[in-house]
N, C-alpha and C positions, 0 to 999 in steps of 0.2 A: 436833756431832752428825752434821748430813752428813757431814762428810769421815771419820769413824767409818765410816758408811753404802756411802760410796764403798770406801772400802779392805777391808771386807768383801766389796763385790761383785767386785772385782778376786782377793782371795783367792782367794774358792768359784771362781770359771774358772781359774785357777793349777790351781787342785787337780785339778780334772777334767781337766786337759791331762794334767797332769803323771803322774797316777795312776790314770788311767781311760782315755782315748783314745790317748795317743803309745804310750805300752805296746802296748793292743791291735794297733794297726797296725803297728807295728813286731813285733810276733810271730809265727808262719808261722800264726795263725787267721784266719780268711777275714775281713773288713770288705766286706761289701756296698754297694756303689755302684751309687745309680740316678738317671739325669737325666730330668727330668718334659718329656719332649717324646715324642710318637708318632713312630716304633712305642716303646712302652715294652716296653724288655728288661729279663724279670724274672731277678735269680738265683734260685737254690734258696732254698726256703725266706720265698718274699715274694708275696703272694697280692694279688690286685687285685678287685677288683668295679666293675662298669660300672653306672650309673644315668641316670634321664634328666636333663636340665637345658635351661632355658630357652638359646634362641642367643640369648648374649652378645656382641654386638659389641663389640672393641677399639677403644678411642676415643684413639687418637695427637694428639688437640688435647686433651687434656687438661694446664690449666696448673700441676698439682702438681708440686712437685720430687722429688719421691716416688713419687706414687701415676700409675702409667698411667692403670685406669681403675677406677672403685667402683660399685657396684651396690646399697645398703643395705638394697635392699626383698629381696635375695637372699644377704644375709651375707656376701658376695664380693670381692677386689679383687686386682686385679695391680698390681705394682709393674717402675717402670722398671732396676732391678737383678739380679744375679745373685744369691738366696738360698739357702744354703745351712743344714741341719738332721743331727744327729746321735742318731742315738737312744743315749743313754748307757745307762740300765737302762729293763728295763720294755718297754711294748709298744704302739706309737700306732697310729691309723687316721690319716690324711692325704688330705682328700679336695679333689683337685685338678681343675683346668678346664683338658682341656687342646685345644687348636685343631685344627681339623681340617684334613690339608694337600692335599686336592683337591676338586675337585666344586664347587655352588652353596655348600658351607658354608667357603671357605676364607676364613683369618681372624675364623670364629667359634667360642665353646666351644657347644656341643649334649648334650655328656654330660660326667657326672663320672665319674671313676677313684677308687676309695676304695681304698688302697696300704695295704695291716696293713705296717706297718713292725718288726720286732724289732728288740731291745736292739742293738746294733754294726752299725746299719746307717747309710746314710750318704743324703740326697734331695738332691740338686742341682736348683732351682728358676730356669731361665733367665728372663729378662724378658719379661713380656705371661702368666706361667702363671698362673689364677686359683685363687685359695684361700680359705677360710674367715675373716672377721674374727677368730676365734680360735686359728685355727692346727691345733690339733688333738685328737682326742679321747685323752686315755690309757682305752687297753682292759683296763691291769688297775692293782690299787691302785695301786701307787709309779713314777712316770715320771719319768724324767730326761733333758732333751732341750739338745743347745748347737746356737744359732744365729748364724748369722753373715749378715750382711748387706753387700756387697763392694761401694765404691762407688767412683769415680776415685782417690783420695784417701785408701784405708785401709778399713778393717772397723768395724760396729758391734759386738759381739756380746753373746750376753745364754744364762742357761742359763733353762730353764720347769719346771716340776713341776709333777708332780701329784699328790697324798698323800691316798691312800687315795678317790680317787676324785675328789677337788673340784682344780681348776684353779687355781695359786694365779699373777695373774698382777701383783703387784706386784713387779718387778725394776727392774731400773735397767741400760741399756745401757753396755756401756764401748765408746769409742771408742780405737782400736788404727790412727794414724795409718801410712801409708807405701803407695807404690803397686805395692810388685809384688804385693799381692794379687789387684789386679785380672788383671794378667798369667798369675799361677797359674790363679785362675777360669776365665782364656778356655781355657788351653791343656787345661786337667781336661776343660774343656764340649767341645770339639773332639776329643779322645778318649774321651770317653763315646758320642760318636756313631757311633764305628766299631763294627764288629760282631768284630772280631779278639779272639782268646779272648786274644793276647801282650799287647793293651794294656790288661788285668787289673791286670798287675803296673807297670806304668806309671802308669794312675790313683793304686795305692796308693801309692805313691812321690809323686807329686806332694800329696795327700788329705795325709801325712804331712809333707811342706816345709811345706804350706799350715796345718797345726795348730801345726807346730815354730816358723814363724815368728811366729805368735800369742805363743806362751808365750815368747820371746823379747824380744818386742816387751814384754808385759806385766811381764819378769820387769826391762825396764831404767827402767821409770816411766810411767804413761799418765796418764786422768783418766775416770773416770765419768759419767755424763752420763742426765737422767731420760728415759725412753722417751722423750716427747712432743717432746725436742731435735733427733730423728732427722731430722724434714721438713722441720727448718731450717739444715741443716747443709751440704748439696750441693746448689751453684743448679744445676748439670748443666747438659745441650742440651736445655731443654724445651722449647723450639723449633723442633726440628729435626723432627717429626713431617709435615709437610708440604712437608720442603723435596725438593731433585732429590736422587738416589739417591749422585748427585758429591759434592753437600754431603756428604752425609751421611757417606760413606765418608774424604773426605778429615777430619772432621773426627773422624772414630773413629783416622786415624793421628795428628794431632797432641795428641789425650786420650791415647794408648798412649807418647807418647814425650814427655811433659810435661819429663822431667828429662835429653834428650838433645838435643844440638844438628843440624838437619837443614836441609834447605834445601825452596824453595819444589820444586823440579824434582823431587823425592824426595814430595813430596805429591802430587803432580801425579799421579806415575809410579802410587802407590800408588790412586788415584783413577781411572787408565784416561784419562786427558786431558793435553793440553796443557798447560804452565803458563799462558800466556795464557789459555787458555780458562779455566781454573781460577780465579784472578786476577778476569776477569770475572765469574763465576759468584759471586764472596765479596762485588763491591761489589753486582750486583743482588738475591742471596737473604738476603744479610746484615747489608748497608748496611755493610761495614768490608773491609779486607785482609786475606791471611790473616795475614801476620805480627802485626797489630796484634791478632786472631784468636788467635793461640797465647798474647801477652802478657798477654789474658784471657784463656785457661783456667790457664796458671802460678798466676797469681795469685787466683784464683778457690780453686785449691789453697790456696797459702799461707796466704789468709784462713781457712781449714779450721783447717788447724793451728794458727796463730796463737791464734784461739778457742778448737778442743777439743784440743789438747795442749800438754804441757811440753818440745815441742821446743825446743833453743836456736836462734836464729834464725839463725846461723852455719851449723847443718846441715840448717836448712829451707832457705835458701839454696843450697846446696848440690846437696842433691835435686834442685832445680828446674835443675840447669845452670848456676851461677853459683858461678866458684874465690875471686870473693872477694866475701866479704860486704857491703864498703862497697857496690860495685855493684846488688845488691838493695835495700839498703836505700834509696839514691838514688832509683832507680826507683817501687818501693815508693811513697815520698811524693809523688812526682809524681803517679801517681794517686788516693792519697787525702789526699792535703795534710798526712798527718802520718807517721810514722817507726811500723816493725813493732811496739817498745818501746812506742810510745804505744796502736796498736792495740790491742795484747794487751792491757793497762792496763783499758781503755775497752770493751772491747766482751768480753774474756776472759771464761771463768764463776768 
């Protein structure tokens, strides 16, 4: 009966890739793109309202793998990811929190933005935006909304409706392992931020790899997975909230090139430091090297996969930088005293 359940919900997103969004964007009608950061650049046809809201401090100690920070007495939470939303049909309000970037309020939300979104538009939600525990209101009968959630490691994604007015939010997440999504996210979100009317046609073009490879992904085998699996699936740097800016930067190049071989001096470089210094910096803010550093986040990955997908363990391997697979696997047991095969077995859903 679940895997019935599952293969339905993998379906209905096929279908909407395939017949409702790739099309669209691929055809000379406009898809509207907007990233939830001020100044918010609106296009034609996307209206905003400002409200007041309590100041929200972002709380960077927060120890969810998930969740930055939650507010429950105020329906609200940001998340430590890139989220992304599409409005398929239909017409949403989206009412976001977003940070103010000077003055006594910086680093706090103080007003909400309430964003009418239409049918083929598109919200790019960078990390720390605050939003509604429910996501969003549909403004008329029939909404149809795909989201995606972009995390080291692959995409969740999930579609939401709403019919004839009532919010139906029983779905079930499918996780759509592989990491250049995260790659796409970053370079989408660094282009959305320029004010150049040429990089229009650039966003759609990437908006369109970054859906193409979904249905790609989905159309060669994934696995399903119930909402509530989402917060257990990526330990991430949730640590990293307090640490020097050094850490923090070197350790967003060795997440960005999990499955590329680099060296220490190449981190270093990308971090503005010495290697030595750098080196220092990992055994006192980390307690570890960076190498031994990159070999948990690889594998932090794998255990990803391993769990929620049907990857063969030859091409997870693989991904991560490694031409033959005996060598992962070796490795592999050294750290958890048993072999990938046994892993998956054991802890697989």
């Amino acid at each position: 009966m679940m895997k019935d359940i599952q293969h339905a919900a993998i379906l209905e997103l096929r279908q909407i890739l395939t017949q409702k969004i790739i099309p669209r964007i691929s055809s000379p009608e406009s898809v509207r793109i907007i990233l939830a950061q001020r100044p918010l650049r609106l296009p034609s046809g996307i209206t905003v309202k400002r409200r007041p809201a309590p100041s929200l401090k972002i709380n960077s100690n927060n120890r969810s793998n998930l969740l930055l920070s939650q507010y429950p007495e105020e329906g609200v939470h940001a998340i430590r990811y890139p989220y992304l939303c599409y409005v398929v049909d239909g017409q949403i309000d989206m009412c976001l929190g977003l940070a103010e970037e000077r003055g006594k309020m910086r680093g706090t939300v103080n007003r909400y933005d309430i964003v009418t979104l239409p049918g083929h538009s598109a919200l790019l939600m960078p990390p720390g935006v605050f939003y509604p525990d429910e996501n969003h209101t549909g403004t008329s009968a029939n909404v149809q909304v795909f989201w995606v959630l972009t995390l080291p490691s692959g995409v969740f994604c999930h579609a939401s409706t709403v019919r004839n007015g009532v919010y139906a939010s029983d779905h079930l997440d499918v996780f759509v392992p592989g990491q250049h999504f995260a790659t796409l996210i970053d370079i989408l979100e660094g282009d959305l931020r320029s004010a150049d009317k040429e990089a229009a046609i650039v966003t759609r073009s990437l908006l369109l790899s970054f859906f193409s490879r979904i249905l790609w992904k989905l159309n060669k085998g994934t696995q399903a997975l119930l909402a509530s699996r989402v917060q257990d699936n990526e330990r991430g740097d949730v640590h990293l909230g307090n640490k020097s800016l050094t850490i923090q930067r070197a350790c967003e190049f060795i997440r960005k090139h999990n499955g590329i071989a680099f060296t220490v001096d190449e981190v270093a470089t990308y971090a503005y430091v010495s290697p030595s210094h750098l080196m220092r910096l990992f055994r006192t803010e980390l307690q570890t090297t960076v190498m031994d550093y990159v070999l948990q986040q690889r594998f932090a990955v794998a255990e990803a996969w391993l769990k929620n997908s049907e990857m063969p363990i030859k091409q997870i391997a693989s991904a991560l930088g490694y031409s033959h697979a005996p060598q992962f696997n070796r490795i592999f047991k050294q750290i958890h005293g048993i072999s990938p095969t046994e892993f998956r077995r054991q802890r697989g859903s």
